[in-house]
C-alpha positions in Angstrom: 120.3 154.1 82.1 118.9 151.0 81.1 120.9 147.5 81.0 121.0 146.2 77.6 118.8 143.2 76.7 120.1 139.8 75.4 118.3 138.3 72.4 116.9 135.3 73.2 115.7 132.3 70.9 112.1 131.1 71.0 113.2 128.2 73.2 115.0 130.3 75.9 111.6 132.6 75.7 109.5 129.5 76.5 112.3 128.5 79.4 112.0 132.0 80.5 107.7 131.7 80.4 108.0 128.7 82.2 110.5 130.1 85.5 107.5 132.6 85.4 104.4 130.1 85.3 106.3 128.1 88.2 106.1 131.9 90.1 102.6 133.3 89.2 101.3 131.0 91.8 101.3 132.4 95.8 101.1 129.4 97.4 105.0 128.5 96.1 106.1 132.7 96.5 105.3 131.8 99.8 107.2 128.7 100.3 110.1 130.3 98.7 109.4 133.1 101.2 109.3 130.9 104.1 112.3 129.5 103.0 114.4 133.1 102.8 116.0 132.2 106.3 116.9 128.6 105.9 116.2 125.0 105.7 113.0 124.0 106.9 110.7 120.5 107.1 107.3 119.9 105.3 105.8 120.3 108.7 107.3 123.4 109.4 106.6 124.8 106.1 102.8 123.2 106.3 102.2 125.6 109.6 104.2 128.8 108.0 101.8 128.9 104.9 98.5 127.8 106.2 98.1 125.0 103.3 97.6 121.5 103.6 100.2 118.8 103.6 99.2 117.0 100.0 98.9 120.9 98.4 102.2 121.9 100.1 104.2 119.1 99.2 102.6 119.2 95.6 103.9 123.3 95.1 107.5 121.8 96.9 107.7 119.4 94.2 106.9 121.5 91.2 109.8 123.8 93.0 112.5 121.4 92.7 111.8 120.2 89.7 112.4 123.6 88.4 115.6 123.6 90.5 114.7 126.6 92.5 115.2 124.4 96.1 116.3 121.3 97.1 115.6 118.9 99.7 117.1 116.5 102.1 115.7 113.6 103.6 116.3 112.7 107.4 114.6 109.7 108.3 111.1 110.0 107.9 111.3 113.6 107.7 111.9 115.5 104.4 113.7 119.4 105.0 113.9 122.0 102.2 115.7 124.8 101.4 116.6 127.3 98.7 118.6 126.1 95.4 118.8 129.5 93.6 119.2 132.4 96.1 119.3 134.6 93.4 115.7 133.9 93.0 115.3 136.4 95.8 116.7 139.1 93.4 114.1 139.0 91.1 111.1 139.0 93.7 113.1 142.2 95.0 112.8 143.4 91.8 109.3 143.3 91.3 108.2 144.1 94.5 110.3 147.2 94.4 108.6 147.9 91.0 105.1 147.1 92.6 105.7 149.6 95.4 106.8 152.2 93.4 103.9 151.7 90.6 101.0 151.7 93.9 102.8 154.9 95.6 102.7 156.4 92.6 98.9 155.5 92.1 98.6 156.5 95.9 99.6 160.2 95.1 96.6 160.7 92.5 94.3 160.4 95.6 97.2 162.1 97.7 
């Protein structure tokens, strides 16, 4: 049975289209992935994703500002880590909803 739906005003829509502008973009789904298990430095998160320092720290950036992590600063070093777990929910959801669409697509050519 499906949940029932809140209406929403235009401005929650545009919030709503904004939280999924900040997502359509792989370079941050993969920072937030990198991020599932904890805190981690620029550095760290620079080697994990395979981008550069100015385009990592550019992705972090939009992040927080949406407030989906946070950071911490350590002396020169700057450490990140997930603001709105539940964020993980919702990639969850559509990758469940991905693997079930392509399996189902898979079966055609069975």
């Amino acid at each position: 049975m499906r949940k029932k739906t809140r209406a929403l005003s235009d401005e929650a829509l545009s919030l709503v289209a904004r939280r999924f502008a900040i997502l359509s973009e792989p370079m941050r789904l993969r920072l937030l992935h990198s991020l599932v298990n904890g805190e981690k430095s620029v550095n760290t998160l620079v080697e994990s994703t395979g981008g550069t320092q100015a385009n990592v720290s550019r992705h972090l950036q939009t992040l927080a500002d949406a407030g989906l992590v946070k950071r911490r600063k350590e002396g020169l070093q700057v450490f990140y880590s997930v603001a709105d777990p539940s964020i993980f929910d919702l990639c969850e959801l559509v990758c469940g909803s991905l693997e079930k669409q392509l399996a189902q697509r898979a079966s055609i050519f069975g």
